[in-house]
N, CA, C and O of each residue as an XYZ file, in Angstrom:
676
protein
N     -22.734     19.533    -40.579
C     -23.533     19.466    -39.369
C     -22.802     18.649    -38.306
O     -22.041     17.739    -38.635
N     -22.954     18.860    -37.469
C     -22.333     18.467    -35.929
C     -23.163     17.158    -35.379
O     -24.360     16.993    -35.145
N     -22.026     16.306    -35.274
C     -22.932     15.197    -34.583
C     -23.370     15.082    -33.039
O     -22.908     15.679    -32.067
N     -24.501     14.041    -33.120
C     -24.980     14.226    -31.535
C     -25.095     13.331    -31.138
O     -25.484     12.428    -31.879
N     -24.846     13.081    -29.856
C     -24.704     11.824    -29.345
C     -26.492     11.257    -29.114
O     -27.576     11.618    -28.657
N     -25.857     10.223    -29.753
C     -27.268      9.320    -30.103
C     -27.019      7.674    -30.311
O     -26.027      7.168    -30.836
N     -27.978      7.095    -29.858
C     -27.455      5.565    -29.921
C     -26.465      5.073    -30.578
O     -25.692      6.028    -30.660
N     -25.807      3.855    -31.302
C     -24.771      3.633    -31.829
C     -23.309      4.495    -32.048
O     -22.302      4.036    -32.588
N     -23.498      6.128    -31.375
C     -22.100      6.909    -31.499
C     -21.256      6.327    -30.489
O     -21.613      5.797    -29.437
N     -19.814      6.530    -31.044
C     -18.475      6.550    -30.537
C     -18.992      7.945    -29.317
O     -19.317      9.015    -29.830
N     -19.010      7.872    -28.447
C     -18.865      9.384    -27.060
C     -17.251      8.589    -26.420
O     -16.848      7.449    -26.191
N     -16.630     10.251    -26.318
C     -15.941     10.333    -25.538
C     -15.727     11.208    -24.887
O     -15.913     12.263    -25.494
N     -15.288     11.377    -23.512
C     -15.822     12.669    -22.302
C     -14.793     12.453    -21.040
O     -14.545     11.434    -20.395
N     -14.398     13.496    -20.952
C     -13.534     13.586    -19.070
C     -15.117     14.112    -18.158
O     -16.161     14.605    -18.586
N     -14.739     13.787    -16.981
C     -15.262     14.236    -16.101
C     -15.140     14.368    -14.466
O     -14.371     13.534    -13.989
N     -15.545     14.956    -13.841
C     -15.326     15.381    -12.354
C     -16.428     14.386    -12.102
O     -17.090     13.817    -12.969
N     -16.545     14.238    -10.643
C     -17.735     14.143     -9.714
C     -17.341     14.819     -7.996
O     -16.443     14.691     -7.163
N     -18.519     15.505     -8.132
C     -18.194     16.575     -6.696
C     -19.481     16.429     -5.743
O     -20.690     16.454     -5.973
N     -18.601     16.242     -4.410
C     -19.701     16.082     -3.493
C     -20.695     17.518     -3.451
O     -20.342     18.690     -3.327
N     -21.291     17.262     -3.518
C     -22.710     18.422     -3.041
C     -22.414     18.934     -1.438
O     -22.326     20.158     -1.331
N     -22.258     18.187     -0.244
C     -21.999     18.667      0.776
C     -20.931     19.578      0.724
O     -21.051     20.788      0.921
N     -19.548     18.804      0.370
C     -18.642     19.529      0.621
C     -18.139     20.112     -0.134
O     -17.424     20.967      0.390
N     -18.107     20.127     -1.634
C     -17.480     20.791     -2.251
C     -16.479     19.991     -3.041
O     -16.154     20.254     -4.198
N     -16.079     19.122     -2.413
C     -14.594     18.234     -2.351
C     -15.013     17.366     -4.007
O     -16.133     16.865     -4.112
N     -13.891     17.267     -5.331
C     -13.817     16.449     -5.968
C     -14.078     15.210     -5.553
O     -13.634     14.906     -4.446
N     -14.816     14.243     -6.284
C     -14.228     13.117     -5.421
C     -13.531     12.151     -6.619
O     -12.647     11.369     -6.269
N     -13.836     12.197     -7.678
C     -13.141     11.745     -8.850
C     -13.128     12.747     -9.607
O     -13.926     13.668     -9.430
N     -12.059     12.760    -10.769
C     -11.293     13.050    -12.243
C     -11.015     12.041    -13.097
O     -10.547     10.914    -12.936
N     -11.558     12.934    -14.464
C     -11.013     11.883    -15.444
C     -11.010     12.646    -16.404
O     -11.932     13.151    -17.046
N      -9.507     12.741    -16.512
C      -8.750     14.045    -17.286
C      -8.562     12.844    -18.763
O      -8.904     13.431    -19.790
N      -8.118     11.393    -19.037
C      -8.505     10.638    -19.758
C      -9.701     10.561    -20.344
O     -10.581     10.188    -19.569
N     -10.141     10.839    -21.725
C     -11.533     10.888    -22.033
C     -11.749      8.919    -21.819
O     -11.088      7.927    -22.127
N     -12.829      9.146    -21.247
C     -14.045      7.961    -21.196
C     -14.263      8.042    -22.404
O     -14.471      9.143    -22.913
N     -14.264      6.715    -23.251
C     -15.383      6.101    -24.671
C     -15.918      5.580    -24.053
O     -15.527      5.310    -22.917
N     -17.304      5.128    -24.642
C     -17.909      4.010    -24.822
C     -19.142      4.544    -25.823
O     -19.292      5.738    -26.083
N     -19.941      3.557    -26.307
C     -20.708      3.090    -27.438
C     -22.156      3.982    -26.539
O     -22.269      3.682    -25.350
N     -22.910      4.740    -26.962
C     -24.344      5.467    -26.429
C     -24.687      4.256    -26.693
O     -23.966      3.467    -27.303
N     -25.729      4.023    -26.290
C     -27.326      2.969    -26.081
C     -26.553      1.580    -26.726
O     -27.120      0.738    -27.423
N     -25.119      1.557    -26.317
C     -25.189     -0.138    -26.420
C     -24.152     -0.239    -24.505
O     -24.955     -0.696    -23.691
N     -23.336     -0.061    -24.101
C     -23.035      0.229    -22.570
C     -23.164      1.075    -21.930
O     -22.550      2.049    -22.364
N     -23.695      1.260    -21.019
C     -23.979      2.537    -20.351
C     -23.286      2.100    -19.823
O     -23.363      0.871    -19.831
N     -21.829      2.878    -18.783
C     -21.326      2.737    -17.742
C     -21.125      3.989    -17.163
O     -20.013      4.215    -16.684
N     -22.169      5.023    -17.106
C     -22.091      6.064    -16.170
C     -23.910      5.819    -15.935
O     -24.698      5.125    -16.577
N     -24.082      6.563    -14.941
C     -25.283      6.293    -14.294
C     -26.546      7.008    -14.927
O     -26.589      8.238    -14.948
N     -27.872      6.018    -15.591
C     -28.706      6.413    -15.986
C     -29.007      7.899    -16.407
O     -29.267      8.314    -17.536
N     -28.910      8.589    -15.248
C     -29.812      9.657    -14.849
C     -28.349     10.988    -15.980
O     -28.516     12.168    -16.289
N     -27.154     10.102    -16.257
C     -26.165     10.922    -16.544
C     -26.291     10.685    -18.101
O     -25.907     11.627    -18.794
N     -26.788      9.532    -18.776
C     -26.890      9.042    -19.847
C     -28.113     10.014    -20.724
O     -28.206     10.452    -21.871
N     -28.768     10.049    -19.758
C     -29.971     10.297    -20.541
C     -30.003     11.958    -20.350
O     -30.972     12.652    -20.657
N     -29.019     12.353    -19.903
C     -28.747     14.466    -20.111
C     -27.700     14.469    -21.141
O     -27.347     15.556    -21.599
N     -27.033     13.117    -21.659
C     -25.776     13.604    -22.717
C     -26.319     13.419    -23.834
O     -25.823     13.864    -24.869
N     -27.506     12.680    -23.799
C     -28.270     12.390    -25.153
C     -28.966     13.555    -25.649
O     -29.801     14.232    -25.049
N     -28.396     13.743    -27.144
C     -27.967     14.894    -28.214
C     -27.488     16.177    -27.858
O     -27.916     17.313    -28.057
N     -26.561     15.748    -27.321
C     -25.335     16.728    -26.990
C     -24.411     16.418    -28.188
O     -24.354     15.410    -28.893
N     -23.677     17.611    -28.222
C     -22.289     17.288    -29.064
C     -20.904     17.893    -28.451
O     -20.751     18.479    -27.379
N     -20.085     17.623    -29.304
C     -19.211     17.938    -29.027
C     -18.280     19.585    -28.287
O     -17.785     20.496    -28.951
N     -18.323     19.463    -26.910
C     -17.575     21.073    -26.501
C     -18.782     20.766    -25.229
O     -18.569     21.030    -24.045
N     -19.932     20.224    -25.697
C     -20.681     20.755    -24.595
C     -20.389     20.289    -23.148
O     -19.742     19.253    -22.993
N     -20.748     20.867    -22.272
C     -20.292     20.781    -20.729
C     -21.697     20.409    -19.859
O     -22.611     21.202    -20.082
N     -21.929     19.601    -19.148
C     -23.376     19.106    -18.475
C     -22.932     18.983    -16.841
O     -21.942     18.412    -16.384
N     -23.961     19.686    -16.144
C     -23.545     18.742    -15.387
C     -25.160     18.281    -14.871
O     -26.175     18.856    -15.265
N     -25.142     17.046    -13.847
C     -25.952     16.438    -13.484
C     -25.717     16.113    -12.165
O     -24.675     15.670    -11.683
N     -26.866     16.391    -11.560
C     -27.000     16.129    -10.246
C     -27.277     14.477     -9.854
O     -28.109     13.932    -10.579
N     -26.764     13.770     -8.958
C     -27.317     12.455     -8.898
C     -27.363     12.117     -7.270
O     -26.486     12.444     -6.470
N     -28.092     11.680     -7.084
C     -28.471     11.345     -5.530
C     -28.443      9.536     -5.738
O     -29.031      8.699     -6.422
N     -27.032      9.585     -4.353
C     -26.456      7.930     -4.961
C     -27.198      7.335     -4.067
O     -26.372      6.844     -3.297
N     -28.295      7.060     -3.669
C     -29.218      6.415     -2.390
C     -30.034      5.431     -3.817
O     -30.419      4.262     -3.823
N     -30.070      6.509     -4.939
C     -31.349      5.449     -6.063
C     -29.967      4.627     -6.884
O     -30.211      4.044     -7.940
N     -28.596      4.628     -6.352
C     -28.080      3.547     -7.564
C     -27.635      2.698     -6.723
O     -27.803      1.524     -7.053
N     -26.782      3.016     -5.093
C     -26.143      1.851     -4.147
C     -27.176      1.644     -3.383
O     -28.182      2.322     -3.172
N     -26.603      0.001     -2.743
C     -27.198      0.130     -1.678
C     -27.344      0.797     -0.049
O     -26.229      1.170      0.314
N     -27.955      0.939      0.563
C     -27.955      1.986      1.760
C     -26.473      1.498      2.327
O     -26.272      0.287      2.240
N     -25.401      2.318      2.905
C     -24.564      2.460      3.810
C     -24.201      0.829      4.805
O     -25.207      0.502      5.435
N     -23.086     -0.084      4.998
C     -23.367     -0.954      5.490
C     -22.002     -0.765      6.750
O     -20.846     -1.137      6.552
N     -22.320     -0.350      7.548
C     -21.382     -0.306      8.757
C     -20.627     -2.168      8.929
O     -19.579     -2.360      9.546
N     -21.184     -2.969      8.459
C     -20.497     -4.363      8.784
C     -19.168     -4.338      7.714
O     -18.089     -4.867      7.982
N     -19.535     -3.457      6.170
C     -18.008     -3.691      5.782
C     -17.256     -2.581      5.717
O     -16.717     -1.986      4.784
N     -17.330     -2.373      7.133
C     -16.264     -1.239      7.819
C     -15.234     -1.963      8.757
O     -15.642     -2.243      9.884
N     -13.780     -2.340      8.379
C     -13.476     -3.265      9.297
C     -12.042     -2.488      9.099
O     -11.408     -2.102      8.118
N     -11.776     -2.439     11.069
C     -10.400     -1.907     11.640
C      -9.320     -2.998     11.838
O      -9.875     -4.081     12.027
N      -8.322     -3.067     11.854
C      -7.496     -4.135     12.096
C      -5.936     -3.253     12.606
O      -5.604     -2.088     12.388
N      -5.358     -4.136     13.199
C      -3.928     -3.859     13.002
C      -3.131     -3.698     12.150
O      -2.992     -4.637     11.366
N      -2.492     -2.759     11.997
C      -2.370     -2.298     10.857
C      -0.826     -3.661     10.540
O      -0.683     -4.245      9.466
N      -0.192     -3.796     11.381
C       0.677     -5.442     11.461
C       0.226     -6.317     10.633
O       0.986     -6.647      9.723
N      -1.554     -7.137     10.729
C      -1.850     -7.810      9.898
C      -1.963     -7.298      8.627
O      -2.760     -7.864      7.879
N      -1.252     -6.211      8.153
C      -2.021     -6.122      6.577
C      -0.463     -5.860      5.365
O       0.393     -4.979      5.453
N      -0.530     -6.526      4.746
C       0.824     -6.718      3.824
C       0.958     -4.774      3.711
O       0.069     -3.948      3.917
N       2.246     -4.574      3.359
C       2.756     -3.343      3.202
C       2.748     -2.622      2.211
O       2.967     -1.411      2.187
N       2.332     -3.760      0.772
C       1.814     -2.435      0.005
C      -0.049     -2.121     -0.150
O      -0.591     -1.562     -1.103
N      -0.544     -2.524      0.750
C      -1.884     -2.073      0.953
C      -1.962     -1.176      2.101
O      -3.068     -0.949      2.592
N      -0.796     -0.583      2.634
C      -0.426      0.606      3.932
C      -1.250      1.803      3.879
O      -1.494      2.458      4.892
N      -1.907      2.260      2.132
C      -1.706      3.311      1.549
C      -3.569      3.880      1.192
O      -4.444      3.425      0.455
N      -3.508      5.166      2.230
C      -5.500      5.298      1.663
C      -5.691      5.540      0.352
O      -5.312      6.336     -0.507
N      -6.437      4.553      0.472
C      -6.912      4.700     -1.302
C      -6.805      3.909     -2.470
O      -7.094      3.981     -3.665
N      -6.136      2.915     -1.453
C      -5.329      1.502     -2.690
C      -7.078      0.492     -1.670
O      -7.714      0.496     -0.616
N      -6.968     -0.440     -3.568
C      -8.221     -0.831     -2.845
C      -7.687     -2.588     -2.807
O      -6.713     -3.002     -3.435
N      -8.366     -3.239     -2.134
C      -8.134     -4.544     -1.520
C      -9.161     -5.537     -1.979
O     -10.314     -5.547     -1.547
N      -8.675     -6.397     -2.903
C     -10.258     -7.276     -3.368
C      -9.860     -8.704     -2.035
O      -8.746     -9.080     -1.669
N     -10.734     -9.026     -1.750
C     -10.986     -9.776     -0.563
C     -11.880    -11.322     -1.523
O     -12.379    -11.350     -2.648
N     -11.795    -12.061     -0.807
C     -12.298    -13.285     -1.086
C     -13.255    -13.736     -0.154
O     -12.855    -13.798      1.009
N     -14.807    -14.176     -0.451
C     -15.276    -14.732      0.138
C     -15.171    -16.497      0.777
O     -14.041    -16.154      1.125
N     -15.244    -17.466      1.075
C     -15.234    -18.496      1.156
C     -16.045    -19.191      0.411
O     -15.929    -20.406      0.248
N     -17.321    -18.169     -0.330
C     -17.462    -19.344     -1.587
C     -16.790    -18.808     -2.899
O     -16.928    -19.629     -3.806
N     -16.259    -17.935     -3.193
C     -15.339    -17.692     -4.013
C     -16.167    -16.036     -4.612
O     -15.832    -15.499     -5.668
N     -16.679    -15.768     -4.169
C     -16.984    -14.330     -4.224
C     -16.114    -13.269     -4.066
O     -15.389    -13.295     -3.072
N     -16.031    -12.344     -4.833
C     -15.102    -11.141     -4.519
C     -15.953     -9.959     -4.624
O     -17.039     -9.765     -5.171
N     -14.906     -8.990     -3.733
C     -15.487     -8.109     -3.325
C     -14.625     -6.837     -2.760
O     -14.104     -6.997     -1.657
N     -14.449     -5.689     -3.372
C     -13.814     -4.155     -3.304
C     -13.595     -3.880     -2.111
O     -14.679     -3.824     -1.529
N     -12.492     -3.614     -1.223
C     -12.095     -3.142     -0.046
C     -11.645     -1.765     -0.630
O     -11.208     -1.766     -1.781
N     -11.728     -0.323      0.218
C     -11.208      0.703     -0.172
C     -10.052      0.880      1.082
O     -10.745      0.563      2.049
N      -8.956      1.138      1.527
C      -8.471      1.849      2.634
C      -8.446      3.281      2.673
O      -7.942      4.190      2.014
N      -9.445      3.105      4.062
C      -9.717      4.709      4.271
C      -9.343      5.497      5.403
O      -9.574      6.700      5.521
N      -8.635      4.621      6.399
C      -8.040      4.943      7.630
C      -7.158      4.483      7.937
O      -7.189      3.260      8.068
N      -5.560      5.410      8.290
C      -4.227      4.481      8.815
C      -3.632      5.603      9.893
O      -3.323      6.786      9.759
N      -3.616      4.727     10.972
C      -2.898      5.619     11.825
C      -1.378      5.357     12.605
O      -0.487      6.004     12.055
N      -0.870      4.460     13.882
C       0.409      4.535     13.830
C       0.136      2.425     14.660
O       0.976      1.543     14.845
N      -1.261      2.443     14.890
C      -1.356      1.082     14.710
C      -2.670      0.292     14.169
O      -2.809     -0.922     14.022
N      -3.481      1.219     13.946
C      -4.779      0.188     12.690
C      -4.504      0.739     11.737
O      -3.623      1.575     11.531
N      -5.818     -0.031     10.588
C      -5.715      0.300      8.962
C      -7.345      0.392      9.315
O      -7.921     -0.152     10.257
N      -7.921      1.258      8.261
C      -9.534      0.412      8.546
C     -10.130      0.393      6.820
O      -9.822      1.283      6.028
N     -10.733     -0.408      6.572
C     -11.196     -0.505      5.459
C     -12.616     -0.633      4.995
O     -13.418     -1.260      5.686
N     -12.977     -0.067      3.848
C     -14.710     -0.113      3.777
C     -14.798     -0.890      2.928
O     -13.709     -1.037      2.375
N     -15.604     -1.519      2.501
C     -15.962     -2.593      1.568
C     -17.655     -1.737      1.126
O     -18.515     -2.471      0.638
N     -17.971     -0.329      1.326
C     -19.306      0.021      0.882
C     -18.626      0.796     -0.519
O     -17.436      1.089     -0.632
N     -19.463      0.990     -1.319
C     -19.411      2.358     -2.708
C     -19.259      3.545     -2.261
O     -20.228      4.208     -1.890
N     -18.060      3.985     -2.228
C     -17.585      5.721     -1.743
C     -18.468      6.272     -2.276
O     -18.352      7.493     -2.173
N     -19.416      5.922     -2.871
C     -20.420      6.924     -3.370
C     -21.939      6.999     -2.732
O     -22.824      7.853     -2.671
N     -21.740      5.520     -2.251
C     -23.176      5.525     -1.481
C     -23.676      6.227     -0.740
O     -22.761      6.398      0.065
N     -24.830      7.027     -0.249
C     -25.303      8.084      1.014
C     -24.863      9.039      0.343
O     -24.937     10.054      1.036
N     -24.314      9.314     -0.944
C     -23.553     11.199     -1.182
C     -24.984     11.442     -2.227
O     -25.862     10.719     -2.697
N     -24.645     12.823     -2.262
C     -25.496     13.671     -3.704
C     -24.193     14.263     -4.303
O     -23.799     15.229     -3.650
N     -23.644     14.039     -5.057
C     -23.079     14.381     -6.416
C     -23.758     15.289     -7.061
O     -24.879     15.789     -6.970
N     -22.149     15.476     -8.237
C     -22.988     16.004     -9.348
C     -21.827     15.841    -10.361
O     -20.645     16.084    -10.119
N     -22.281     15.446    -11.397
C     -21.520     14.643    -12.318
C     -21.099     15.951    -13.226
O     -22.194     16.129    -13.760
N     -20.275     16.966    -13.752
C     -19.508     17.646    -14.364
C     -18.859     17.002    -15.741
O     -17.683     16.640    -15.768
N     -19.621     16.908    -16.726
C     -19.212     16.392    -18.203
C     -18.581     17.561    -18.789
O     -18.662     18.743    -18.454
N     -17.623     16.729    -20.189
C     -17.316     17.457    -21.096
C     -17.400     16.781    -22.043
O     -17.329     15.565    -21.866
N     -17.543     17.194    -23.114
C     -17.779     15.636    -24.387
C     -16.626     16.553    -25.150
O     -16.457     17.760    -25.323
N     -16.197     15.812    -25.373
C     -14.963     15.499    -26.462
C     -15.138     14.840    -27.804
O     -14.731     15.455    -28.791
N     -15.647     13.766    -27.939
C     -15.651     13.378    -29.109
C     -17.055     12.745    -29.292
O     -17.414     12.153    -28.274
N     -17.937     12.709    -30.302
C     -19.168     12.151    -30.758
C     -18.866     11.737    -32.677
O     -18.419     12.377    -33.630
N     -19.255     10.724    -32.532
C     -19.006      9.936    -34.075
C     -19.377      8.668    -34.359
O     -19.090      7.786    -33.549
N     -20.108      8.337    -35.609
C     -20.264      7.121    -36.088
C     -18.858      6.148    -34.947
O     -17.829      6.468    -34.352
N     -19.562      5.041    -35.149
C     -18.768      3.584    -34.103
C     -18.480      3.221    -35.001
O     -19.220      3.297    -35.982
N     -16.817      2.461    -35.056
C     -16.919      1.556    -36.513
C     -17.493      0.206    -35.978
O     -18.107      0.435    -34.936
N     -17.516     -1.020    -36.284
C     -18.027     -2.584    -36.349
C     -17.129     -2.938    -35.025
O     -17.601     -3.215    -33.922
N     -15.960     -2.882    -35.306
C     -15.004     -3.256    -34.637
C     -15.129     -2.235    -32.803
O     -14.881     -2.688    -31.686
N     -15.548     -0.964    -33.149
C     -15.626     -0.336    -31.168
C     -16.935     -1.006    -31.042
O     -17.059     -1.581    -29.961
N     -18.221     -1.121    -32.053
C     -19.621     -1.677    -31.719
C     -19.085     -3.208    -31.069
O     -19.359     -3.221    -29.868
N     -18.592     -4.143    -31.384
C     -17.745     -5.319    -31.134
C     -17.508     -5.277    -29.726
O     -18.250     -5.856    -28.932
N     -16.161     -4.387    -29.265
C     -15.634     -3.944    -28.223
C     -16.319     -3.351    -27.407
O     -16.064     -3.516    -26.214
N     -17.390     -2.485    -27.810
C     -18.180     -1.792    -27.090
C     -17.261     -0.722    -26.597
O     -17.215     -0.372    -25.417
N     -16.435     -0.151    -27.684
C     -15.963      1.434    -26.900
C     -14.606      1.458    -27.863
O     -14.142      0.608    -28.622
N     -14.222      2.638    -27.547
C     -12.506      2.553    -28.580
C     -11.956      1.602    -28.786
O     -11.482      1.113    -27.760
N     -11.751      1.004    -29.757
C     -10.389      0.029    -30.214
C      -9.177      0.484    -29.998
O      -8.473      1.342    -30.531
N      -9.004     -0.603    -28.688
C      -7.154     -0.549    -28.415
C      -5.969     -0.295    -29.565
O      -5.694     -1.141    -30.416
N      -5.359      0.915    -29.463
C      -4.069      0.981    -30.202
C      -3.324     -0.431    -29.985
O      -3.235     -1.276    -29.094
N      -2.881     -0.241    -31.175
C      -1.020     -1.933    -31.008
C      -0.488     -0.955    -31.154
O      -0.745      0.203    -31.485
N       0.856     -1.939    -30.671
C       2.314     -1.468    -30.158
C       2.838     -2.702    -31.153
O       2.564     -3.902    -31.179
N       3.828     -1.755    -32.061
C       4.853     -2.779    -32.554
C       6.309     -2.697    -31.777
O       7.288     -1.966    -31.931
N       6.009     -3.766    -30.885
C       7.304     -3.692    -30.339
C       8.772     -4.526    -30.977
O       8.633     -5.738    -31.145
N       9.617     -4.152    -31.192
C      11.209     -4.436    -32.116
C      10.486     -5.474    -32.487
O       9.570     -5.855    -31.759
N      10.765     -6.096    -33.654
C      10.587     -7.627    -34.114
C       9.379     -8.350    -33.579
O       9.050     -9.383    -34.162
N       8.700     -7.954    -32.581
C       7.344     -8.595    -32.071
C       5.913     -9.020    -33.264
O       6.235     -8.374    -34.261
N       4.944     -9.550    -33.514
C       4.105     -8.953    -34.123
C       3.140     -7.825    -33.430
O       3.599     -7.468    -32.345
N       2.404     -7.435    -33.647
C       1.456     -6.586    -32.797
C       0.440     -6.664    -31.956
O      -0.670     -6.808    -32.469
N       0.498     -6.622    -31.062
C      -0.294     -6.280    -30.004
C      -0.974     -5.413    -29.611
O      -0.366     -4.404    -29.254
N      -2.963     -5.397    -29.460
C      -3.650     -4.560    -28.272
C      -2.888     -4.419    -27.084
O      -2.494     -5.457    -26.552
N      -2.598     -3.292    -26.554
C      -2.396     -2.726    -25.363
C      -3.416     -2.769    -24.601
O      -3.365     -2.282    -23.472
Protein backbone atom coordinates (compact mmCIF):
# COMPACT_ATOMS: atom_id res chain seq x y z
CA UNK A 1 0.00 0.00 0.00
CA UNK A 2 1.09 3.51 -0.86
CA UNK A 3 1.78 5.96 1.67
CA UNK A 4 0.00 9.24 2.36
CA UNK A 5 1.01 12.13 3.49
CA UNK A 6 -0.14 12.42 6.96
CA UNK A 7 1.27 13.93 10.11
CA UNK A 8 4.73 12.72 11.18
CA UNK A 9 5.69 11.74 7.16
CA UNK A 10 8.98 12.61 5.54
CA UNK A 11 7.01 14.87 2.18
CA UNK A 12 9.04 15.82 -0.41
CA UNK A 13 7.77 18.01 -3.49
CA UNK A 14 9.04 20.60 -6.36
CA UNK A 15 6.86 23.22 -7.14
CA UNK A 16 5.87 26.32 -9.32
CA UNK A 17 3.92 29.33 -8.12
CA UNK A 18 2.11 31.30 -10.96
CA UNK A 19 0.59 34.53 -10.97
CA UNK A 20 -3.16 34.26 -11.74
CA UNK A 21 -3.08 37.70 -13.55
CA UNK A 22 -0.42 37.10 -15.69
CA UNK A 23 0.42 33.92 -16.28
CA UNK A 24 4.11 34.61 -15.39
CA UNK A 25 6.00 31.83 -13.03
CA UNK A 26 6.99 33.54 -10.26
CA UNK A 27 8.96 30.78 -8.44
CA UNK A 28 10.47 27.07 -9.20
CA UNK A 29 11.60 24.48 -7.27
CA UNK A 30 12.93 21.89 -9.45
CA UNK A 31 14.89 20.78 -5.88
CA UNK A 32 12.34 18.70 -3.99
CA UNK A 33 11.24 20.64 -0.73
CA UNK A 34 11.24 18.11 2.58
CA UNK A 35 9.89 18.82 5.48
CA UNK A 36 8.08 16.83 8.36
CA UNK A 37 3.69 17.09 7.64
CA UNK A 38 2.04 18.43 10.92
CA UNK A 39 5.32 19.13 12.68
CA UNK A 40 6.63 22.50 10.12
CA UNK A 41 4.54 23.79 7.87
CA UNK A 42 6.52 26.04 5.65
CA UNK A 43 4.23 26.36 2.69
CA UNK A 44 1.04 28.17 3.28
CA UNK A 45 -1.88 26.70 5.25
CA UNK A 46 -4.38 26.66 2.66
CA UNK A 47 -1.45 24.46 0.57
CA UNK A 48 -0.91 22.08 3.57
CA UNK A 49 -4.12 21.12 4.11
CA UNK A 50 -4.85 19.99 -0.04
CA UNK A 51 -1.51 17.73 0.25
CA UNK A 52 -2.93 16.00 3.18
CA UNK A 53 -3.36 12.24 1.99
CA UNK A 54 -1.93 12.61 -1.10
CA UNK A 55 0.81 10.34 -2.21
CA UNK A 56 3.29 10.01 -4.12
CA UNK A 57 3.12 11.18 -8.30
CA UNK A 58 0.24 13.21 -7.31
CA UNK A 59 0.12 16.80 -8.81
CA UNK A 60 -2.20 19.63 -6.82
CA UNK A 61 -2.57 22.65 -7.48
CA UNK A 62 -3.98 25.35 -5.15
CA UNK A 63 -5.17 28.53 -5.52
CA UNK A 64 -4.05 31.11 -2.78
CA UNK A 65 -5.02 34.70 -2.48
CA UNK A 66 -1.82 36.36 -0.72
CA UNK A 67 -3.96 39.42 0.89
CA UNK A 68 -5.02 36.42 3.87
CA UNK A 69 -1.10 35.55 4.52
CA UNK A 70 0.95 39.26 3.93
CA UNK A 71 0.44 42.22 4.99
CA UNK A 72 -1.44 44.81 2.62
CA UNK A 73 1.16 46.40 0.04
CA UNK A 74 3.48 49.13 1.79
CA UNK A 75 4.60 51.87 -0.72
CA UNK A 76 7.11 53.29 2.25
CA UNK A 77 9.42 50.14 1.61
CA UNK A 78 9.70 51.09 -1.89
CA UNK A 79 12.88 53.07 -1.93
CA UNK A 80 14.78 54.64 -5.20
CA UNK A 81 18.28 55.73 -4.78
CA UNK A 82 21.25 56.32 -6.88
CA UNK A 83 22.24 53.69 -8.15
CA UNK A 84 26.24 55.24 -7.07
CA UNK A 85 25.17 54.73 -3.46
CA UNK A 86 24.70 51.04 -3.67
CA UNK A 87 27.83 48.56 -3.50
CA UNK A 88 28.20 46.69 -6.95
CA UNK A 89 27.35 43.42 -6.21
CA UNK A 90 23.77 44.34 -5.21
CA UNK A 91 23.58 46.11 -9.08
CA UNK A 92 21.56 42.98 -9.97
CA UNK A 93 17.30 42.55 -9.99
CA UNK A 94 16.64 40.06 -7.87
CA UNK A 95 19.59 39.83 -5.44
CA UNK A 96 18.01 40.64 -2.17
CA UNK A 97 19.51 43.19 0.44
CA UNK A 98 18.99 42.53 4.27
CA UNK A 99 19.07 46.07 5.72
CA UNK A 100 19.45 46.88 9.40
CA UNK A 101 17.25 48.67 11.50
CA UNK A 102 18.77 50.96 14.27
CA UNK A 103 17.46 48.79 16.88
CA UNK A 104 18.95 45.85 15.39
CA UNK A 105 16.07 44.53 13.39
CA UNK A 106 16.43 43.04 10.00
CA UNK A 107 14.65 43.09 7.25
CA UNK A 108 14.47 41.64 3.21
CA UNK A 109 15.19 44.24 0.52
CA UNK A 110 14.36 42.72 -3.03
CA UNK A 111 15.99 44.81 -6.14
CA UNK A 112 13.46 45.38 -8.52
CA UNK A 113 14.46 48.36 -10.59
CA UNK A 114 17.93 49.46 -12.28
CA UNK A 115 18.28 51.81 -14.83
CA UNK A 116 21.47 53.92 -16.06
CA UNK A 117 21.25 56.05 -12.70
CA UNK A 118 18.80 54.63 -9.77
CA UNK A 119 18.36 51.15 -8.20
CA UNK A 120 14.94 50.89 -6.47
CA UNK A 121 14.21 48.41 -3.93
CA UNK A 122 11.09 46.85 -2.14
CA UNK A 123 11.29 45.73 1.22
CA UNK A 124 7.26 44.30 0.75
CA UNK A 125 6.60 40.13 0.06
CA UNK A 126 6.69 39.75 -3.87
CA UNK A 127 3.83 37.93 -3.07
CA UNK A 128 1.73 40.31 -1.33
CA UNK A 129 -1.57 41.83 -3.37
CA UNK A 130 -1.06 38.60 -5.99
CA UNK A 131 -3.56 35.45 -6.34
CA UNK A 132 -1.37 32.56 -7.08
CA UNK A 133 -1.63 29.24 -7.48
CA UNK A 134 0.62 26.88 -6.00
CA UNK A 135 1.39 23.82 -8.69
CA UNK A 136 2.65 20.67 -6.48
CA UNK A 137 4.25 17.50 -7.23
CA UNK A 138 5.00 15.10 -4.40
CA UNK A 139 7.83 13.08 -4.82
CA UNK A 140 8.43 11.39 -1.86
CA UNK A 141 6.00 10.45 1.26
CA UNK A 142 7.49 8.13 4.15
CA UNK A 143 7.80 7.30 7.73
CA UNK A 144 10.41 10.35 9.34
CA UNK A 145 13.22 8.73 11.03
CA UNK A 146 13.97 10.41 14.91
CA UNK A 147 16.76 12.11 13.56
CA UNK A 148 14.55 14.34 10.23
CA UNK A 149 11.60 14.48 13.29
CA UNK A 150 14.76 16.24 15.30
CA UNK A 151 15.72 18.37 12.24
CA UNK A 152 12.39 18.78 11.19
CA UNK A 153 12.98 17.71 7.47
CA UNK A 154 15.80 15.59 5.58
CA UNK A 155 18.97 14.87 7.30
CA UNK A 156 21.90 16.61 5.75
CA UNK A 157 24.23 14.27 3.72
CA UNK A 158 28.31 14.41 5.08
CA UNK A 159 31.00 14.89 2.93
CA UNK A 160 34.12 13.01 3.71
CA UNK A 161 36.44 15.29 2.65
CA UNK A 162 40.47 13.73 2.15
CA UNK A 163 41.51 13.02 5.75
CA UNK A 164 38.77 15.42 7.30
CA UNK A 165 36.26 13.77 9.71
CA UNK A 166 32.72 14.28 8.46
CA UNK A 167 30.69 16.86 8.03
CA UNK A 168 26.74 18.02 7.50
CA UNK A 169 26.73 20.03 4.44
Amino acid sequence: MEETVQDGKLVELTYTITDDKSGNVLTSVEFPLGYIHGQNEILAPAVHAEIEGKKVGDTIKVPIDCNQLYPPRDEDLVITDLIDNVPEEYREVGTTIVMESNTGKTKNFIVTRIDDKTITIDGNNPLCGRHVTFNLNIVTVRDATEEEIAEGGPALPEVDIEGASKVPV
